[in-house]
C-alpha positions, 0 to 999 in steps of 0.5 A: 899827252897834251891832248889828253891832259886837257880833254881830262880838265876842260870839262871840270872848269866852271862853265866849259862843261855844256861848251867843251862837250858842244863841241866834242860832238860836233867834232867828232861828227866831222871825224868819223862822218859814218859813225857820228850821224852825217849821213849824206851830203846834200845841196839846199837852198839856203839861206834863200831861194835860187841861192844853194849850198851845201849840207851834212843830212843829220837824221831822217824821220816821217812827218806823215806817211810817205813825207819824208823830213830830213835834219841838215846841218848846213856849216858856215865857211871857212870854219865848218864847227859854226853852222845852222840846223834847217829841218826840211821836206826831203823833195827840197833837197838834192842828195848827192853822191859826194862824200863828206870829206870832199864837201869838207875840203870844198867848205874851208877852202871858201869854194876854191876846191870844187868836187866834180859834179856839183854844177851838174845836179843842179843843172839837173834840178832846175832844168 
């Protein structure tokens, strides 16, 4: 009911409207990863070379016949509601089979919790 309450006022107060439904999105993109838009969890180079971390795909497109372009969400740690959009060829990431809510764990647990594997696709990617 609390919940309810303010999910009815937030989006009347002066200047909460943009911010309140900002971030509802964002929440339930990490509520219902499937239905919302995060399609796979990758592994991108960011914020520079030699240096990876790890993405939500948001949206696929082609740039041009065959070139794949890919839309990432890469969240900051430990609150992953923060994060950074980065639009990048397909080839310059690496797709993996692990799921949304593993790589969740792993972001706001500052990389305590690890899912297994991880070390070994990028070992497979730069070898």
């Amino acid at each position: 009911r609390v919940i309810q309450f303010f999910e009815s006022v937030l989006p009347w107060m002066p200047g909460f409207r943009q911010l309140y439904h900002g971030i509802k999105q964002i929440l339930v993109s990490f509520s219902s990863p499937r239905e919302a838009g995060f399609l796979q969890v990758v592994l991108i180079e960011f914020p520079r070379k030699g240096v990876w971390t790890v993405g939500f795909v948001t949206n696929e497109s082609c740039a041009q016949p065959g070139q794949k372009q890919l839309n990432i969400f890469i969240p900051t740690s430990p609150n992953p509601i923060s994060g950074f959009l980065q639009i990048v060829k397909e080839d310059e990431v690496v797709r993996t089979d692990i799921s949304v809510e593993q790589a969740l764990r792993m972001i706001v647990s500052a990389g305590r919790v690890v899912p297994e594997g991880i070390s070994d696709m990028l070992s497979e990617r730069m070898g």
